[in-house]
C-alpha positions, 0 to 999 in steps of 0.5 A: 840379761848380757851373755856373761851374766847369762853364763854367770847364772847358769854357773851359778846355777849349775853350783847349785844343783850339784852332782846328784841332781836328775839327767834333765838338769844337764840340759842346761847349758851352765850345767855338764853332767858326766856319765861314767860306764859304772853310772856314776855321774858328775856334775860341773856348773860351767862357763861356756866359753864358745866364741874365738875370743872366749876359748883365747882368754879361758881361764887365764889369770885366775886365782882358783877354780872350786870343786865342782866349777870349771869352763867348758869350750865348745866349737863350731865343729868337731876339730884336733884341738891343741891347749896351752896355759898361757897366763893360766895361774892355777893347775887344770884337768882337761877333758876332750870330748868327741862330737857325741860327748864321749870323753876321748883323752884327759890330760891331768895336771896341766901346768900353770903357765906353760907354753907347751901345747896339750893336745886334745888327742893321744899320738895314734888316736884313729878319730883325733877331732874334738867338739867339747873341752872341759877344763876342771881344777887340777887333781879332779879328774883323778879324784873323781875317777874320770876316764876315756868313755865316759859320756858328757850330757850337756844341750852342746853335744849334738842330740841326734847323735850324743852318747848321753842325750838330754832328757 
């Protein structure tokens, strides 16, 4: 199986095992499971998006993103990271995720097409490096009440040092 099949099924995947499903699911790598600090928890099915060409193209020149779905880029190493919604047709969330997975920013409502830059930390943050970005629809963040500190459990956060390990 190619590495895009590969993450198609794990998306799929991840679709199906919803938010409900046990910890040791969000070891998947199709799956993101976010751990709020009241132990709620949020499951994404995801695209991973982890190589240059990948994080360039994003969701660009997509029509929808359902509930539940989204893409979330990984990086070699923690780093200040910038976004931008070129050629990027539908509204997104975007949440910045530290080397431990703790959630540092969202940026809600990014909007289509826009050249701005969105940076992956707020002006003043003391730690501004950024390991993960998950990119959900636009509207979800808030919808589902996701804040800075809450926990990302997925196999791409270092374990040896994640907030939220994977069972």
């Amino acid at each position: 199986m190619g590495a895009r099949a590969a993450r198609m099924a794990g998306l799929a995947l991840g679709a199906v095992l919803g938010a409900g499903a046990a910890n040791s699911a969000a070891c998947l790598p199709g799956r993101a499971l976010i751990l709020s600090a009241d132990g709620r928890s949020t499951g994404f099915g995801v695209e991973i998006a982890d190589d240059p060409q990948e994080r360039a193209q994003g969701l660009m020149n997509r029509r929808d993103l359902p509930r539940g779905q989204g893409m979330l880029f990984i990086y070699d190493s923690a780093q200040p990271v910038n976004f931008w919604m070129k050629d990027t047709l539908i509204p997104l969330d975007m949440l910045f995720f530290d080397a431990r997975g703790v959630l540092r920013h969202v940026h809600a409502g990014a909007r289509p097409l826009d050249l701005t830059p969105v940076p992956g930390a707020v002006p003043g943050d003391p730690q501004p490096d950024r390991l993960l970005v998950l990119e959900i629809a636009g509207g979800e963040a808030a919808r589902l009440d996701l804040a800075p500190g809450a926990r990302l459990a997925h196999p791409a956060v270092p374990q040896a040092t994640a907030a939220a390990p994977c069972d």
